[in-house]
CHARMM internal coordinates of N, CA and C (Angstrom, degrees):
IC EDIT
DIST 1 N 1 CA 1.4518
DIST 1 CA 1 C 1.5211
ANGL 1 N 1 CA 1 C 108.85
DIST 1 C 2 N 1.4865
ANGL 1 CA 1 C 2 N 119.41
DIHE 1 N 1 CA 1 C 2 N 120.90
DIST 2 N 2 CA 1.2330
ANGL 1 C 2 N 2 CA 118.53
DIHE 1 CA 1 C 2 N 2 CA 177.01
DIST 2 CA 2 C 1.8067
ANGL 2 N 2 CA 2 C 122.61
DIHE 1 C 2 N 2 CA 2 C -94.05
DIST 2 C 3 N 1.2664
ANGL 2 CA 2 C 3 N 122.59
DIHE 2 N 2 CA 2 C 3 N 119.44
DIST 3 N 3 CA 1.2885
ANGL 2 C 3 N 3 CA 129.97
DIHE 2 CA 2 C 3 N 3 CA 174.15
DIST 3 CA 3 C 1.9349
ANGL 3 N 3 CA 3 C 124.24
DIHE 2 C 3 N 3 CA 3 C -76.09
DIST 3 C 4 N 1.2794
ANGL 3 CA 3 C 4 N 105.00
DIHE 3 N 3 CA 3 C 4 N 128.78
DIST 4 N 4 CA 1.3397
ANGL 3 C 4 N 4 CA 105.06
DIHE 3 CA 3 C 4 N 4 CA 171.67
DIST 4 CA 4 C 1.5605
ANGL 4 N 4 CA 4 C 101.04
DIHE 3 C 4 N 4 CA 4 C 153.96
DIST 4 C 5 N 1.2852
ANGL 4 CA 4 C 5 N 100.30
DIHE 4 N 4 CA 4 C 5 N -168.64
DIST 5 N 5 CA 1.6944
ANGL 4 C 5 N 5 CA 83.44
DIHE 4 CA 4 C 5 N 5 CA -164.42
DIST 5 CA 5 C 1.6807
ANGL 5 N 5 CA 5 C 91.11
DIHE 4 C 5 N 5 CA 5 C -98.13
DIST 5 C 6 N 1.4169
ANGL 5 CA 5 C 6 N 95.68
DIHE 5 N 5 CA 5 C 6 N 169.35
DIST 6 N 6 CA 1.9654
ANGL 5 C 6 N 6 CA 105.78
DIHE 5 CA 5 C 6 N 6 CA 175.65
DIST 6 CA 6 C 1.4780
ANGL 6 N 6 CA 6 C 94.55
DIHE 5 C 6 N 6 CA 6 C -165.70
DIST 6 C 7 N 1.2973
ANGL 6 CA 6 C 7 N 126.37
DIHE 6 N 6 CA 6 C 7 N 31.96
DIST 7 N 7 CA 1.5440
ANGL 6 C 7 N 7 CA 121.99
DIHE 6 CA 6 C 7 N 7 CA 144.48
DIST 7 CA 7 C 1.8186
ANGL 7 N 7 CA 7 C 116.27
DIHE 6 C 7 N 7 CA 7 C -146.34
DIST 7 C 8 N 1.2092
ANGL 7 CA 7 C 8 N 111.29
DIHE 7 N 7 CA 7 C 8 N 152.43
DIST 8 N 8 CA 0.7537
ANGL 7 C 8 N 8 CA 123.33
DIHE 7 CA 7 C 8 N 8 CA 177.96
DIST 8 CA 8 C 1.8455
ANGL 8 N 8 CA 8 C 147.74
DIHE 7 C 8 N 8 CA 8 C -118.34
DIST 8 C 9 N 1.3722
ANGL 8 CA 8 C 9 N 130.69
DIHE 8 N 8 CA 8 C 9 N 115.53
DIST 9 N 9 CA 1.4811
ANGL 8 C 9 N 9 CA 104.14
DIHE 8 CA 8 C 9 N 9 CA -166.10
DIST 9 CA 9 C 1.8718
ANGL 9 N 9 CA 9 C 100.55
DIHE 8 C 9 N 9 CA 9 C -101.40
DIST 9 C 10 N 1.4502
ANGL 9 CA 9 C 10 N 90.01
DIHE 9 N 9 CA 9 C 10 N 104.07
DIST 10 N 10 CA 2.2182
ANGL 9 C 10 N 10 CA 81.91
DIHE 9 CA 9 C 10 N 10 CA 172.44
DIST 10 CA 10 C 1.1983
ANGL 10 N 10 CA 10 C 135.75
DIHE 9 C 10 N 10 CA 10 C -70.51
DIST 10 C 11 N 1.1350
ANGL 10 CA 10 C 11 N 119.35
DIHE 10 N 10 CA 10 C 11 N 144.13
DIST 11 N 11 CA 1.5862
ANGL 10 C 11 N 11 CA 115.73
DIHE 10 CA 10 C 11 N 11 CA 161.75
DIST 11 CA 11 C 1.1679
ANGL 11 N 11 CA 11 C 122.09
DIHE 10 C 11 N 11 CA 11 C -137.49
DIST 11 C 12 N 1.5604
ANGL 11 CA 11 C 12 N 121.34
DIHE 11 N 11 CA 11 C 12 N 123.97
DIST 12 N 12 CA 1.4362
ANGL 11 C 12 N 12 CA 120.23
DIHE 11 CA 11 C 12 N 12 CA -160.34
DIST 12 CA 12 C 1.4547
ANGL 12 N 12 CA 12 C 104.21
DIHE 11 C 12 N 12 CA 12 C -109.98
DIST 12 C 13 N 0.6755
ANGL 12 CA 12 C 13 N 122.57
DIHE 12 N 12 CA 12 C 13 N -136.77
DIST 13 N 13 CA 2.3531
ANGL 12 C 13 N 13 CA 138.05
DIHE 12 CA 12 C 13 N 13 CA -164.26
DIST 13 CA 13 C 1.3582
ANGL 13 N 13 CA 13 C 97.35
DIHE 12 C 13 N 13 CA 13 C 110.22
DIST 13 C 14 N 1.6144
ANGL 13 CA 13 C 14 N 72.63
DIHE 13 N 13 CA 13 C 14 N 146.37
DIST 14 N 14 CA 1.2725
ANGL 13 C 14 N 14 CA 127.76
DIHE 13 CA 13 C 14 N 14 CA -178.25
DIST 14 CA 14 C 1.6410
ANGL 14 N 14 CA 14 C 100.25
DIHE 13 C 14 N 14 CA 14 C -84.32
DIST 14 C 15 N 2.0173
ANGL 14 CA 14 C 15 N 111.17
DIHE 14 N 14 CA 14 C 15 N -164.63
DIST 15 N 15 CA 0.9645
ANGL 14 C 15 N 15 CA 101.90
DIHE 14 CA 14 C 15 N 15 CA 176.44
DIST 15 CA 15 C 2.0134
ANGL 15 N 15 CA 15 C 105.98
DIHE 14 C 15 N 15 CA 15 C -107.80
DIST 15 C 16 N 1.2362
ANGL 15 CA 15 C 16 N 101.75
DIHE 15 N 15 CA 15 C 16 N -8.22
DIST 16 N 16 CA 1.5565
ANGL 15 C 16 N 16 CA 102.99
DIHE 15 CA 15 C 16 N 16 CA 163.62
DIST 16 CA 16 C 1.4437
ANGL 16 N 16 CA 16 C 97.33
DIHE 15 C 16 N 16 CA 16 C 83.35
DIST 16 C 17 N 1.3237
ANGL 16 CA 16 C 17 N 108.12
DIHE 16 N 16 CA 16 C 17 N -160.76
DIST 17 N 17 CA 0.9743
ANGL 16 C 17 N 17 CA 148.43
DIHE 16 CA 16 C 17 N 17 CA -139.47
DIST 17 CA 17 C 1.4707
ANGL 17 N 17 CA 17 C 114.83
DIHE 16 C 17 N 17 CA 17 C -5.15
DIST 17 C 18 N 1.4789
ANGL 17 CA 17 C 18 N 117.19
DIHE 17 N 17 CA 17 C 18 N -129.61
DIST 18 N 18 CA 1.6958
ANGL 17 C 18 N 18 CA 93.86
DIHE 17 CA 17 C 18 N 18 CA 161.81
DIST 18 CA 18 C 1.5710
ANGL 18 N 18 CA 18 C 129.38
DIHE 17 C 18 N 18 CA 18 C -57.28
DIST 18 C 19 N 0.7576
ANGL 18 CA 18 C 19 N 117.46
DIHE 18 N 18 CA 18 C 19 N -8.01
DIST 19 N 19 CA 1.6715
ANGL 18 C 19 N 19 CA 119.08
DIHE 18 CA 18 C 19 N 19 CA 163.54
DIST 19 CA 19 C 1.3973
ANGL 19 N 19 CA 19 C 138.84
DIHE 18 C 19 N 19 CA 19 C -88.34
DIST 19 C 20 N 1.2845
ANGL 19 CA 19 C 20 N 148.35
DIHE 19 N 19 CA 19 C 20 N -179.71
DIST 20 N 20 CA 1.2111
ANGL 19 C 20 N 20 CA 115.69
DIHE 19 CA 19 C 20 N 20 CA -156.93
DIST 20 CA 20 C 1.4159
ANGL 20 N 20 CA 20 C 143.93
DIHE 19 C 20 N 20 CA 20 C -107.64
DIST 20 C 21 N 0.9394
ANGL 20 CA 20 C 21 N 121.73
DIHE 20 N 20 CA 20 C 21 N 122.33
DIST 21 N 21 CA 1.6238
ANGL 20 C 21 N 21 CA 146.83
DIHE 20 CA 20 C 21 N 21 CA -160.74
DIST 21 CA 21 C 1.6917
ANGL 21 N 21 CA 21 C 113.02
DIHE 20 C 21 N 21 CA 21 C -52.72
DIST 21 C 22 N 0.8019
ANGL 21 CA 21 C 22 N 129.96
DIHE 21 N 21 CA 21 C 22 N 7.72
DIST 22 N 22 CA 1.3072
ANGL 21 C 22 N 22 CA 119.14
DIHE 21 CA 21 C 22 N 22 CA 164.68
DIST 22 CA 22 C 1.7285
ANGL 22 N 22 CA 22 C 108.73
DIHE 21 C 22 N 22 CA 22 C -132.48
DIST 22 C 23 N 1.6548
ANGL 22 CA 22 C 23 N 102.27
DIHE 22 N 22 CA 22 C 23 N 166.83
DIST 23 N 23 CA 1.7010
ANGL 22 C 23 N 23 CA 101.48
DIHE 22 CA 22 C 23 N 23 CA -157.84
DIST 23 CA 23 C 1.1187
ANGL 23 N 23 CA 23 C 90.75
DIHE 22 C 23 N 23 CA 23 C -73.34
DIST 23 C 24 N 1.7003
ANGL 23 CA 23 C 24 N 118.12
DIHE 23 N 23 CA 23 C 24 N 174.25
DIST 24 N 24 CA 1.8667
ANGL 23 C 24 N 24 CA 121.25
DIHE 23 CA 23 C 24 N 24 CA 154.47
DIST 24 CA 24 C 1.3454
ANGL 24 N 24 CA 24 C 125.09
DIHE 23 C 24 N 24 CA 24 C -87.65
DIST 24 C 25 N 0.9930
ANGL 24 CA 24 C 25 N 142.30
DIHE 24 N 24 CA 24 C 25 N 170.70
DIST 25 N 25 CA 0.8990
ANGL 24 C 25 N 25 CA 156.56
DIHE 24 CA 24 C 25 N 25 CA -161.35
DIST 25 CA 25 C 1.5411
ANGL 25 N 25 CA 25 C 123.37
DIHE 24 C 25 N 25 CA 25 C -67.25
DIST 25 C 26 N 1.4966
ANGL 25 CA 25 C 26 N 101.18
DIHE 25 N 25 CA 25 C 26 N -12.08
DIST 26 N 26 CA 1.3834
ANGL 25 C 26 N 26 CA 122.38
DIHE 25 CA 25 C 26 N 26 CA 155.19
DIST 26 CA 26 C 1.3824
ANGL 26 N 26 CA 26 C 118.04
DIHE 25 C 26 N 26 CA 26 C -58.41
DIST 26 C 27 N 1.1949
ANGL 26 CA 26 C 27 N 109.68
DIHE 26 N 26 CA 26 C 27 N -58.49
DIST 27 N 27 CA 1.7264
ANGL 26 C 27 N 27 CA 115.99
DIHE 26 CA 26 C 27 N 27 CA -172.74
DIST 27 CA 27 C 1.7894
ANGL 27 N 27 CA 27 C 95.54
DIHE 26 C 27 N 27 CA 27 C -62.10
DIST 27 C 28 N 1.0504
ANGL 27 CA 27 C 28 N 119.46
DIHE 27 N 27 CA 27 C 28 N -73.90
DIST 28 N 28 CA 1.2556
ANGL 27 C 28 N 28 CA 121.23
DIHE 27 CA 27 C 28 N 28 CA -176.42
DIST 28 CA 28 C 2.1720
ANGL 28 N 28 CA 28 C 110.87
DIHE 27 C 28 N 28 CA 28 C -21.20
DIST 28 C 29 N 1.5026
ANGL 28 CA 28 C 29 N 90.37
DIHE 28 N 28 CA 28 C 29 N -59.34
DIST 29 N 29 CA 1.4939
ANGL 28 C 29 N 29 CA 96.23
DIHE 28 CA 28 C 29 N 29 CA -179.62
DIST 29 CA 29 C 1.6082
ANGL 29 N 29 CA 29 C 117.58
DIHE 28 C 29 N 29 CA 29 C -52.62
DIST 29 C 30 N 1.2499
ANGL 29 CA 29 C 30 N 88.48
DIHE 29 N 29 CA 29 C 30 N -57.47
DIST 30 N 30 CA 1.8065
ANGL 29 C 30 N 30 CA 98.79
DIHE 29 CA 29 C 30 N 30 CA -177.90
DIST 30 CA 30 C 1.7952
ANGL 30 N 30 CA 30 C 110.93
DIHE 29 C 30 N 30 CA 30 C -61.35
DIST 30 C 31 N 1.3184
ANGL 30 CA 30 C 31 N 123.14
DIHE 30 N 30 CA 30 C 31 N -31.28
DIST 31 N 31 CA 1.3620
ANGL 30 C 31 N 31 CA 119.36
DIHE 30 CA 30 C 31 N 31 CA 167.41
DIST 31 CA 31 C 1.6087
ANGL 31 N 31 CA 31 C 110.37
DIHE 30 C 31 N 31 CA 31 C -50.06
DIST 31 C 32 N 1.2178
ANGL 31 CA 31 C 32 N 107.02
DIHE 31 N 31 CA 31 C 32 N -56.50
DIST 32 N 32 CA 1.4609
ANGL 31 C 32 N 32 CA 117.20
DIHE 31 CA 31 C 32 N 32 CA -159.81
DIST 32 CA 32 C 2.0415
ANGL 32 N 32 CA 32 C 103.66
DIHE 31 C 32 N 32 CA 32 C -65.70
DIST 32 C 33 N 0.9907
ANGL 32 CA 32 C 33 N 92.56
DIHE 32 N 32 CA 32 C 33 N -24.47
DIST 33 N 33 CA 1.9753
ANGL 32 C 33 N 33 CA 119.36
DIHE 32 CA 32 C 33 N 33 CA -162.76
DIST 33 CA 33 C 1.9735
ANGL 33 N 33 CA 33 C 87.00
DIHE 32 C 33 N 33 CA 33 C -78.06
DIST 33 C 34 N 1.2068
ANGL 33 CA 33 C 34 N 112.33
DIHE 33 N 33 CA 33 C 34 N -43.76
DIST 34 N 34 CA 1.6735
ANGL 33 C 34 N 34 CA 113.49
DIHE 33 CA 33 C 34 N 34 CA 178.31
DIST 34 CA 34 C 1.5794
ANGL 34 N 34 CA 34 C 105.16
DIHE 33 C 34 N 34 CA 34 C -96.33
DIST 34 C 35 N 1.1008
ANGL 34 CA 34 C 35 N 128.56
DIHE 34 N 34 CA 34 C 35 N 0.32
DIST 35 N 35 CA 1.7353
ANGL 34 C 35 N 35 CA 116.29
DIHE 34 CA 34 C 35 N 35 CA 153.13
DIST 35 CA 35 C 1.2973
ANGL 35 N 35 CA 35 C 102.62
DIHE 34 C 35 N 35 CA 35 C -98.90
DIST 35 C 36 N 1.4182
ANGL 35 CA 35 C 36 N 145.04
DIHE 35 N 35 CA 35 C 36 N -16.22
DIST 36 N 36 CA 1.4740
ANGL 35 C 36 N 36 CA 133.73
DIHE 35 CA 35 C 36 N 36 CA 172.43
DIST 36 CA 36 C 1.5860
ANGL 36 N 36 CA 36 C 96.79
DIHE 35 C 36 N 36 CA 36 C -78.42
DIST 36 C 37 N 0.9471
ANGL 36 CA 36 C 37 N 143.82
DIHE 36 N 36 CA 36 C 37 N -16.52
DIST 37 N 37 CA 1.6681
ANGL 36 C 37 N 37 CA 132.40
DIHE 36 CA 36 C 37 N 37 CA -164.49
DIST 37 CA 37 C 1.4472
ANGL 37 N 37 CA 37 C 104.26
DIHE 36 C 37 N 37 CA 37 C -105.03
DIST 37 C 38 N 1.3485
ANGL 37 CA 37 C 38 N 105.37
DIHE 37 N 37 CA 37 C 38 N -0.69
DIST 38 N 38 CA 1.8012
ANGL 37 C 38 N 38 CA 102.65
DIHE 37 CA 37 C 38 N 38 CA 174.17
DIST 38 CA 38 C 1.7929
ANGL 38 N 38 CA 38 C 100.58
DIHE 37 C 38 N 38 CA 38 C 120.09
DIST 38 C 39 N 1.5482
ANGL 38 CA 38 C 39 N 138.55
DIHE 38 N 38 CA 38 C 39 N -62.23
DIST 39 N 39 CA 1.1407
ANGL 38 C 39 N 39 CA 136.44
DIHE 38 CA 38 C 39 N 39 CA 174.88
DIST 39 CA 39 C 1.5163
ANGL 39 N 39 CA 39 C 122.59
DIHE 38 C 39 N 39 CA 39 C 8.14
DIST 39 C 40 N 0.9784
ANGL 39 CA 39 C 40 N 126.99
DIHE 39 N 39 CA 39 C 40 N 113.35
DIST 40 N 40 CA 1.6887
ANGL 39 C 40 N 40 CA 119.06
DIHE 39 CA 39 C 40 N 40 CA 148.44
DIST 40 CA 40 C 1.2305
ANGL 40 N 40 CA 40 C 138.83
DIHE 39 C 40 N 40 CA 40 C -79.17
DIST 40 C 41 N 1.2478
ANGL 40 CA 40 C 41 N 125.73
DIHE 40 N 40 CA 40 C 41 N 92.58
DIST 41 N 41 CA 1.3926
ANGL 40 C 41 N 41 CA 117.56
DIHE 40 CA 40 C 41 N 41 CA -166.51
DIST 41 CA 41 C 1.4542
ANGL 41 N 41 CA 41 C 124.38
DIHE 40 C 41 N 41 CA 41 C -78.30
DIST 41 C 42 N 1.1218
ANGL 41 CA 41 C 42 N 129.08
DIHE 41 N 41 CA 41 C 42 N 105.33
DIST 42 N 42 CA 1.6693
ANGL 41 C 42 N 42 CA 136.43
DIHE 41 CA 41 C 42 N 42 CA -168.82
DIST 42 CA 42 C 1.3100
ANGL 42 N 42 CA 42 C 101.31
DIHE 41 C 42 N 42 CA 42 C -74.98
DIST 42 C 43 N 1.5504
ANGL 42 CA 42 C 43 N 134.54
DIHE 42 N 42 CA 42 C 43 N -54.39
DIST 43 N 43 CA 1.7630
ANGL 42 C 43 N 43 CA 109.65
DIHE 42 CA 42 C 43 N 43 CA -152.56
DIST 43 CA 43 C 1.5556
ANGL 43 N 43 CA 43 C 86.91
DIHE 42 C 43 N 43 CA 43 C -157.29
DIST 43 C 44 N 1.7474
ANGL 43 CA 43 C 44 N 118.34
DIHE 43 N 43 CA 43 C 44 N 134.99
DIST 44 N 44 CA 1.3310
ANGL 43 C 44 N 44 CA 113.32
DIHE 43 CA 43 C 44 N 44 CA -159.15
DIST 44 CA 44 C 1.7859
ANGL 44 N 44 CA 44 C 75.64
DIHE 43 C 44 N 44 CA 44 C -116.93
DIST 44 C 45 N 1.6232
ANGL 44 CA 44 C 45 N 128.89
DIHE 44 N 44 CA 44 C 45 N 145.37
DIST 45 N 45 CA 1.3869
ANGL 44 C 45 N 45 CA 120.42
DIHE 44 CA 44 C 45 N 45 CA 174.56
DIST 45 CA 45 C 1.6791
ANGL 45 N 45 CA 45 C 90.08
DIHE 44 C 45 N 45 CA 45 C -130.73
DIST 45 C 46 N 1.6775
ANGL 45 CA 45 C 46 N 106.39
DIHE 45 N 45 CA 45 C 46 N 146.94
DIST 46 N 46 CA 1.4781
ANGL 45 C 46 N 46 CA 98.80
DIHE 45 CA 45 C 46 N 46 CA 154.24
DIST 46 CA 46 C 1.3911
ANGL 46 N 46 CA 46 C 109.28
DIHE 45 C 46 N 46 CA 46 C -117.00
DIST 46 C 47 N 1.5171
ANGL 46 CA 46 C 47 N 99.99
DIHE 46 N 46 CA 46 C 47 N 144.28
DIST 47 N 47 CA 1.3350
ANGL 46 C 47 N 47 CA 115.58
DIHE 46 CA 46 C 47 N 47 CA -164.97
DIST 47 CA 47 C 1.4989
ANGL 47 N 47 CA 47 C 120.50
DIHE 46 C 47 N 47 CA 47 C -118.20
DIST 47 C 48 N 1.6528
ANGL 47 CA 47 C 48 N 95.37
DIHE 47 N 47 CA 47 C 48 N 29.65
DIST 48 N 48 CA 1.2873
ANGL 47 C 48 N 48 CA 136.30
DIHE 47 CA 47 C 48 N 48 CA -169.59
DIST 48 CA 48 C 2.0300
ANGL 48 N 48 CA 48 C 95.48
DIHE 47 C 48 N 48 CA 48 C -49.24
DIST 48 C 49 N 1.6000
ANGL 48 CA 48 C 49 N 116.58
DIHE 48 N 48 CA 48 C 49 N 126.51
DIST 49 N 49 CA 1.5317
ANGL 48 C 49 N 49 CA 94.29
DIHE 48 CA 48 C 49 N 49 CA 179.15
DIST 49 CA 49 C 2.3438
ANGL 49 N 49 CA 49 C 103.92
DIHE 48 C 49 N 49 CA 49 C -76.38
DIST 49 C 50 N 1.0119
ANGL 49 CA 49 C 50 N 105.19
DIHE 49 N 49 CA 49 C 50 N 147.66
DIST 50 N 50 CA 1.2560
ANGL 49 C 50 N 50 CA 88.77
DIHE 49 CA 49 C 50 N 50 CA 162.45
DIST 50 CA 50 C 2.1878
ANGL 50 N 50 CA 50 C 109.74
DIHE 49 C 50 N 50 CA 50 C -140.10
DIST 50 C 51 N 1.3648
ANGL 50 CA 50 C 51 N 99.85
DIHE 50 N 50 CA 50 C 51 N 140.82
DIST 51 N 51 CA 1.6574
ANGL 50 C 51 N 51 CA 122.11
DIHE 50 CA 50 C 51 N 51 CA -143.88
DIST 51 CA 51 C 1.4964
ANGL 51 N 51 CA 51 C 82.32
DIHE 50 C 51 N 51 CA 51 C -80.42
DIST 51 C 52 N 1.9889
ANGL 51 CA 51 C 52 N 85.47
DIHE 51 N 51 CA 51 C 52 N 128.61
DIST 52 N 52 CA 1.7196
ANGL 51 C 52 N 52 CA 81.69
DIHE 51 CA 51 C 52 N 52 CA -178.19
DIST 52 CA 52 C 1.7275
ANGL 52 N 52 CA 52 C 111.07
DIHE 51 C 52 N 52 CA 52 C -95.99
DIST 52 C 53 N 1.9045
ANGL 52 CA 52 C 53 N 115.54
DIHE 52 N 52 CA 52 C 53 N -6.44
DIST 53 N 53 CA 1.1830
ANGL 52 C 53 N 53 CA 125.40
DIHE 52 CA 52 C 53 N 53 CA 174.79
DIST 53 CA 53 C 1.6169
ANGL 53 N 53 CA 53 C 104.01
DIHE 52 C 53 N 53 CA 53 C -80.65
DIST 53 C 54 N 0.7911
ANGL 53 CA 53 C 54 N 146.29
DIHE 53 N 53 CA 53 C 54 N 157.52
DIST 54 N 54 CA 1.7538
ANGL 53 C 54 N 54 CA 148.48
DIHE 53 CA 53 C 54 N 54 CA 167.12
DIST 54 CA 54 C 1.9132
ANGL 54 N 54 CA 54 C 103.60
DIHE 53 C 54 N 54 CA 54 C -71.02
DIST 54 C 55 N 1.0777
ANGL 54 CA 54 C 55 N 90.16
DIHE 54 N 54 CA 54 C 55 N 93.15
DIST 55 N 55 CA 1.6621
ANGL 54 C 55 N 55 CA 100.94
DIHE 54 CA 54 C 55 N 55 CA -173.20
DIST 55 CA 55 C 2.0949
ANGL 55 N 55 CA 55 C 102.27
DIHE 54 C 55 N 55 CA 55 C -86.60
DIST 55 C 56 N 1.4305
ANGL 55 CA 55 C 56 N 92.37
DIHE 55 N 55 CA 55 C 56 N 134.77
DIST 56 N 56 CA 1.5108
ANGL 55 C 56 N 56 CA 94.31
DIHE 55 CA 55 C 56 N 56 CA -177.08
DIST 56 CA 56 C 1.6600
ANGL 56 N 56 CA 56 C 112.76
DIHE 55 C 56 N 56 CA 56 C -107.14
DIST 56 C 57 N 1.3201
ANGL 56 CA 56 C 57 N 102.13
DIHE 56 N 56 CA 56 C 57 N 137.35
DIST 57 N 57 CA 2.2846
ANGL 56 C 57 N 57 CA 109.41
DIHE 56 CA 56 C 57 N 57 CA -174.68
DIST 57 CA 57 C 1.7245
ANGL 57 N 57 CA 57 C 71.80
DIHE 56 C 57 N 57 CA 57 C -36.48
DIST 57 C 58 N 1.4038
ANGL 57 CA 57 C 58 N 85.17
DIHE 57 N 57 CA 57 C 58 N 157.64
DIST 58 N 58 CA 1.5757
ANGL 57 C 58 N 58 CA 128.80
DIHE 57 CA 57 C 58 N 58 CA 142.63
DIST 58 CA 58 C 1.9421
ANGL 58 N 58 CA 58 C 110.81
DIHE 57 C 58 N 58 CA 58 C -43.98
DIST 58 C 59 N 0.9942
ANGL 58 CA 58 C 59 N 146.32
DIHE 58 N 58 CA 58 C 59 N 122.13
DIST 59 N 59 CA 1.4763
ANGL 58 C 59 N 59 CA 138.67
DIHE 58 CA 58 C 59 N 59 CA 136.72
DIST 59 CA 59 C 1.5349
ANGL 59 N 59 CA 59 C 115.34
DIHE 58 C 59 N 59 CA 59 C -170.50
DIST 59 C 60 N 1.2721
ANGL 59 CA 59 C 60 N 86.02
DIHE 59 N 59 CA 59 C 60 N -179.18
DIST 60 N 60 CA 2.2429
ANGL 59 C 60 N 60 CA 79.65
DIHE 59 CA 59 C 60 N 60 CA -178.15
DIST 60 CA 60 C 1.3700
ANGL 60 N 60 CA 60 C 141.44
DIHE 59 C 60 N 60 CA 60 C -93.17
DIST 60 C 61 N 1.0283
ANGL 60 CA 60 C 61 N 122.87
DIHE 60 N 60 CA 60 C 61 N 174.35
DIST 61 N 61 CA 1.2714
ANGL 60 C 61 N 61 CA 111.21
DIHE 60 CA 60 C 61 N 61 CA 173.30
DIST 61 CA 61 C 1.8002
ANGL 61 N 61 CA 61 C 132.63
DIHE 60 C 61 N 61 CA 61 C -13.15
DIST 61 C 62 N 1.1537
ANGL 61 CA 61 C 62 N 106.14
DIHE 61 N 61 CA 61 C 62 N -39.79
DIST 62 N 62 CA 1.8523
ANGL 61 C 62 N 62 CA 125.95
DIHE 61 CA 61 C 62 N 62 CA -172.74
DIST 62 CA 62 C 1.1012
ANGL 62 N 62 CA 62 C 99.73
DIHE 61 C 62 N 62 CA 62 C -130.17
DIST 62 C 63 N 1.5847
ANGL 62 CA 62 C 63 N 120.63
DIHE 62 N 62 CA 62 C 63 N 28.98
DIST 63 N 63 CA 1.6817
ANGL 62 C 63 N 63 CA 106.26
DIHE 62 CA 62 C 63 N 63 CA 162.82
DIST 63 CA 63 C 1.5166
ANGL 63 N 63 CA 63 C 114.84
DIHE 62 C 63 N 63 CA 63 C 80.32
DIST 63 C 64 N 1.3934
ANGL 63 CA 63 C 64 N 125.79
DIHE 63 N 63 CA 63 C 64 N 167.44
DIST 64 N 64 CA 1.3038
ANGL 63 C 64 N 64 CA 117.80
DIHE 63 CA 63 C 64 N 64 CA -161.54
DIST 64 CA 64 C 1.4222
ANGL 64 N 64 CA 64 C 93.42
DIHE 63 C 64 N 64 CA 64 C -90.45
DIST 64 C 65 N 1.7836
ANGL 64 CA 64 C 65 N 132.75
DIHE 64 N 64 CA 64 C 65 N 142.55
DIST 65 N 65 CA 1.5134
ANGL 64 C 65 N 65 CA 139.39
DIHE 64 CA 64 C 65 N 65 CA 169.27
DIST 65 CA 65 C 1.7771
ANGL 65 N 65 CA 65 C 94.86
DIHE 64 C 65 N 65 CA 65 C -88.91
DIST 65 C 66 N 1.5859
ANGL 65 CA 65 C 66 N 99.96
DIHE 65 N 65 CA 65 C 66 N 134.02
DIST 66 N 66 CA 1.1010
ANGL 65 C 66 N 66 CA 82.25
DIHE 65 CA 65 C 66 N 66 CA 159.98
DIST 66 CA 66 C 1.9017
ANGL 66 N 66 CA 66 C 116.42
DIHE 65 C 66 N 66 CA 66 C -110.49
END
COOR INIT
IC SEED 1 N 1 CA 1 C
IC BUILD
């Protein structure tokens, strides 16, 4: 009988608030990287923050120039 772990419960986030809300492309990779090595993954959560005041981008006075 072999000991160690072989399941898993995830939780990912983003960086939230006005910025952007879904993981990168990292998380995605590394999920897939622990179901090829054997892992069971039980329960994926996002723990994404989301702003409960109405938060405004970053820019200046007259808006961003591009």
């Amino acid at each position: 009988m072999e000991l160690g772990i072989n399941a898993l419960h995830i939780k990912l986030w983003a960086t939230g608030g006005n910025k952007t809300k879904t993981p990168g492309l990292g998380a995605q990779f590394s999920l897939k990287a622990l179901v090829r090595s054997g892992m069971k993954i039980g329960q994926i959560e996002d723990m994404t923050p989301i702003p409960t005041y109405s938060t405004r981008r970053k820019s200046g006075r007259r808006g961003k120039r591009l």
